[in-house]
N, C-alpha and C positions, 0 to 999 in steps of 0.2 A: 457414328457409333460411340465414339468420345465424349460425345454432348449429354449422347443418351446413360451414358454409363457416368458420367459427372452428377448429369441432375437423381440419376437414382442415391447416390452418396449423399446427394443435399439433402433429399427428402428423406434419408432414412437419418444421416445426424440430426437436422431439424425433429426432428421424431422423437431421439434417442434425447434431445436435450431438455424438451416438453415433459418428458416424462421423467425427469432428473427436476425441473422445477416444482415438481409436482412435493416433494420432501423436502425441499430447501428453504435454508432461512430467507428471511427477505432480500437482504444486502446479495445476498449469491443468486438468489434469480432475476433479480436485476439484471448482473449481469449476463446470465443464461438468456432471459429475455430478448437482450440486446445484442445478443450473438445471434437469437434465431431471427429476430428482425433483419439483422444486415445478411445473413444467408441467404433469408426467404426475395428478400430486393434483389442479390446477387443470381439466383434464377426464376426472377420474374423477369429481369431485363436481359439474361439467356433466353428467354422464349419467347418472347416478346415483337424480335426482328422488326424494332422501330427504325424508323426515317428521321433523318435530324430535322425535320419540320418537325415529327409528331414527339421527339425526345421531351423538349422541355413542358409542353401539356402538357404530356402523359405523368410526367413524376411530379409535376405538381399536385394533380387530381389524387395520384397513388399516395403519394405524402401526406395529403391531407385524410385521404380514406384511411390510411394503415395506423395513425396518428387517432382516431376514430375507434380503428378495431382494438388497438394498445389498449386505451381503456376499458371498453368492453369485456377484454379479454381480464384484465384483470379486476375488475367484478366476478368473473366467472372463476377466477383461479382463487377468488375468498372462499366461493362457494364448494369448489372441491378441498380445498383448508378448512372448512366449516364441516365438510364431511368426515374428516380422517378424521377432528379434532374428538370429533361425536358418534365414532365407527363402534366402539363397544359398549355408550351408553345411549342408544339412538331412540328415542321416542316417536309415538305417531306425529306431535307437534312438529318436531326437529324437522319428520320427514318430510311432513306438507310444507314447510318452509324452506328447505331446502328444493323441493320437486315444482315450488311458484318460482323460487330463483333461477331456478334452469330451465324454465321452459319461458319467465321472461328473457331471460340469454338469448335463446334460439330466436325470439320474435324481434327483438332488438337489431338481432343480428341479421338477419334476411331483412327488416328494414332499411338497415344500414348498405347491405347487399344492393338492393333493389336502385336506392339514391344514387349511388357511386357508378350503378352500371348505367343511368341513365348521362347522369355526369359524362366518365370516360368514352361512352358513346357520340359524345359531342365534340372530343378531340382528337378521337382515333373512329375509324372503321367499326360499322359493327362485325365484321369477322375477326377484328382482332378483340375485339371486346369482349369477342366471346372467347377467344384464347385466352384472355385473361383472365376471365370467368372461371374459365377449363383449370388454367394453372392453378389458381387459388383455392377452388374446390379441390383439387387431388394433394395439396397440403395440409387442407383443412381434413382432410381423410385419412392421411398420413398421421396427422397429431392424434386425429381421436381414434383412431384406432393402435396406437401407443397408450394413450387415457386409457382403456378401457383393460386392455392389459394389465397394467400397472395398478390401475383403483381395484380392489375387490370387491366380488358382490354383497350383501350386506349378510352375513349367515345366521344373524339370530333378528326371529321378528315375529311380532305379537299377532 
């Protein structure tokens, strides 16, 4: 019950801190960044219940994968800075260009998904692969569902 009421607090600061990047200058989401990285590692490897054979693949492959996602993710955090920057002057142009960069995001990202789970399947279990799958989906759900909150919807449109 400990673990389970631990990881709830991760996921909801992890949550709370995405969506504080969301307004922040560069230099401070850095750091924000770098806090929900090392939380998000901190219970992935709570849920994880690796074996010291499977420890050191496992966080190699995840290091290299999250190292991956970092970037990605920050293409996609221009893109929502791109939105706010454009929120009360937003054109159809703006909008098609902003709606090809998010929905490149998503396909990039399930790419990248797809490579990693094949990866980490070759060093762990696929039932734990899929745990990790499980874990990283219910963050990634946790964040966007803080985004979505937090961005508002567009209220003037042509």
């Amino acid at each position: 019950k400990n673990i389970t009421k631990m990881k709830k607090v991760t996921l909801t600061f992890i949550a709370s801190l995405i969506a504080i990047t969301i307004y922040a200058q560069n230099s401070y989401m850095e750091i924000l960044r770098s806090t929900i990285k090392t939380e998000k590692k901190a219970l992935i490897a709570e849920v994880m219940e690796l074996s010291d054979a499977e420890n050191i693949p496992f966080w190699e492959v995840y290091n290299e994968y999250d190292e991956k996602l970092y970037k990605l993710n920050t293409e996609y955090f221009a893109v929502v800075t791109d939105f706010a920057d454009n929120f009360d002057n937003m054109t159809n142009e703006k909008a098609t260009e902003l709606m090809n960069k998010a929905t490149k995001h998503a396909v990039d990202q399930a790419k990248l998904e797809k490579t990693y789970i094949k990866k980490m399947a070759k060093v762990i279990s696929p039932t734990k692969t899929l745990r990790f799958y499980q874990a990283m989906n219910k963050i990634q759900a946790m964040i966007d569902a803080q985004m979505a909150a937090e961005v508002p919807l567009l209220d003037h449109i042509e």
